[in-house]
C-alpha positions in Angstrom: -9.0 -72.7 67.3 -5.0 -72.4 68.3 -1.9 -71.1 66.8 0.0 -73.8 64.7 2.9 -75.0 66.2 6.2 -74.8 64.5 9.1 -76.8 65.1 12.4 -75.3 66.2 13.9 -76.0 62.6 11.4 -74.1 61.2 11.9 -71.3 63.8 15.5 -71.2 63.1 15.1 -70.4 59.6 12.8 -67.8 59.7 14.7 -66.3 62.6 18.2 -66.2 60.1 15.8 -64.2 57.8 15.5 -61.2 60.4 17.8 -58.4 60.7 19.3 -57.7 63.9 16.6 -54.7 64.8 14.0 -57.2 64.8 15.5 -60.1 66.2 15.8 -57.6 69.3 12.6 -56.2 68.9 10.7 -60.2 69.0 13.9 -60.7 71.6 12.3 -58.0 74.1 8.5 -58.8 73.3 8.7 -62.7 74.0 10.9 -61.3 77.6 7.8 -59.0 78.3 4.8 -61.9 78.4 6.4 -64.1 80.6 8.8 -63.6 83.8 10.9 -67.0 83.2 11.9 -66.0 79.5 12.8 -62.7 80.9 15.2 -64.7 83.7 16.5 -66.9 81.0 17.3 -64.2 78.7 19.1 -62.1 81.3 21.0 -65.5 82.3 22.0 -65.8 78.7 22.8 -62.4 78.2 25.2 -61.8 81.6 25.9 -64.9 82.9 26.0 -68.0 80.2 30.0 -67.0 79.7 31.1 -68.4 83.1 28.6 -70.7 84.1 30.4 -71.8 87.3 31.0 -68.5 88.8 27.0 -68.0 88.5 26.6 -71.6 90.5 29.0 -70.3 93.3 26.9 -66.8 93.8 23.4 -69.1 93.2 25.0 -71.8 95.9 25.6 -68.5 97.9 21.6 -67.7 97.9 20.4 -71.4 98.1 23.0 -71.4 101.4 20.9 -68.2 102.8 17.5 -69.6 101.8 18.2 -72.8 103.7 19.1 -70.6 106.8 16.3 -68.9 107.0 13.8 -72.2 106.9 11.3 -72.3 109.7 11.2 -74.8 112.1 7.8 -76.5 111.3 7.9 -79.5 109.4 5.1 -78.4 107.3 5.9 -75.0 106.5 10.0 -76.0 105.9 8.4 -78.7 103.8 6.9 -76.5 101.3 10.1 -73.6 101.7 12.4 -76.2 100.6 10.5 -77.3 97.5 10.3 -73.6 96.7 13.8 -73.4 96.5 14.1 -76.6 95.0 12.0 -75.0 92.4 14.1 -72.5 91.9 17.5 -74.4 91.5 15.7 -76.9 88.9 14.9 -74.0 87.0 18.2 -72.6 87.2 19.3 -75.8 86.3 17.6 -76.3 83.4 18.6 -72.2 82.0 22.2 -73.9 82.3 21.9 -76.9 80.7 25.1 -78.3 82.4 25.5 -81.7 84.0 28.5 -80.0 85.9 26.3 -76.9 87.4 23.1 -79.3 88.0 25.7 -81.5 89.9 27.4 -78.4 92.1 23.8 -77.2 92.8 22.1 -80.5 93.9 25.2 -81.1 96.3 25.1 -77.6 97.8 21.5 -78.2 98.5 22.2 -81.4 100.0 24.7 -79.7 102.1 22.7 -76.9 103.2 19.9 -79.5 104.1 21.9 -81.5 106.3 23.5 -78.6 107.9 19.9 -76.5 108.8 17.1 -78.4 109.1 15.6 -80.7 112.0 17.4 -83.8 112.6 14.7 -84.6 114.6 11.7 -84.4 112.3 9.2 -87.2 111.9 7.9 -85.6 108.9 8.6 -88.2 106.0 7.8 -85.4 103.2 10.5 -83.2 104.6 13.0 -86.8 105.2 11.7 -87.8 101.4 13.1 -84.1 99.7 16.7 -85.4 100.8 16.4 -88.8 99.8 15.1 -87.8 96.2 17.6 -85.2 96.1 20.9 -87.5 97.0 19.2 -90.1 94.3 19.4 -87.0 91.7 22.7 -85.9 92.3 24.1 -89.9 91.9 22.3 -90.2 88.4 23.8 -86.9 87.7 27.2 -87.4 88.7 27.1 -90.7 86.7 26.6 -88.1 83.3 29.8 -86.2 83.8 33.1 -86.7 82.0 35.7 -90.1 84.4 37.6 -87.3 86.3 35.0 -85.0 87.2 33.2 -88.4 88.2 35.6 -89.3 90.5 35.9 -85.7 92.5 32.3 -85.5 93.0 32.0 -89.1 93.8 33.9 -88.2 96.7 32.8 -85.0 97.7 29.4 -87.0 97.3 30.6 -89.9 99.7 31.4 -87.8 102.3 28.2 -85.8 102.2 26.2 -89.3 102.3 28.7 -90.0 105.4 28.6 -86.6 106.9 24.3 -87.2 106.8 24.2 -90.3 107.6 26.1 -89.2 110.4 24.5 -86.0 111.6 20.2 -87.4 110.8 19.3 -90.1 112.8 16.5 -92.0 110.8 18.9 -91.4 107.7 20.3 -95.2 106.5 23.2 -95.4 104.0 22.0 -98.8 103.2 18.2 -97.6 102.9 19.8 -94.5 99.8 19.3 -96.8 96.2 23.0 -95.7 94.6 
């Protein structure tokens, strides 16, 4: 036996029916059960208004995360899908191509900056492939001029990596 679902239509209505006491009330109970509604309430509640100057402050934290990767493939491996955890989830409370885009290439950044350029360690080569394929099909989903600046700013990362890893190909990267 389970609860019946109801659709978010449904749920709308019933929620213009409440007064603002209990819309706070249900507000703060549904925040209590479950750590990520809390997070997603608290980003709706301070930080929904300027979406961008959150990305700057979370690109400042993914920057520091990246630093402080260890040196084993294996463990850096599994600390870099943490944080990619983390910004996907962020990414999602946002719900905006521009912040998923700003996020992706700051991660990119950060990887090609700290980790081994050495590494034979195709699941820790594989996280930057996958990520520079994400941040092309989500450049390709913003408004022409925002396009166009992050097309560059994505060239030049692709350049700057291609560059700096060794067993990185441009020509091997399906853009």
């Amino acid at each position: 036996m389970s609860i019946k679902q109801y659709s978010l239509q449904e749920i709308k209505k019933e929620l213009a029916q409440l007064n603002d006491k209990q819309a706070i009330e249900l507000c703060l109970r549904m925040a209590r059960y479950k750590k990520e509604n809390k997070e997603l309430l608290a980003y709706l509640l301070f930080d929904a208004d300027d979406e961008l100057a959150f990305a700057e402050n979370f690109k400042h934290d993914i920057g520091l995360a990246m630093s402080q990767v260890p040196s084993h493939s294996y463990t850096a491996t599994k600390a870099l899908r943490k944080t990619l955890k983390l910004i996907n989830k962020y990414i999602k409370f946002t719900g905006s191509k521009q912040v998923e885009v700003e996020l992706l290439l700051s991660f990119c950044r950060n990887y090609v900056e700290y980790i081994d350029r050495r590494t034979s360690h195709k699941p820790l080569r594989l996280i930057l492939v996958k990520q520079l394929e994400k941040t092309k099909k989500a450049i390709v989903k913003l408004h022409e001029d925002l396009q166009f600046d992050y097309n560059q700013e994505f060239d030049t990362l692709v350049d700057e990596a291609v560059a700096r890893l060794p067993w990185l190909y441009k020509h091997d990267l399906i853009l």
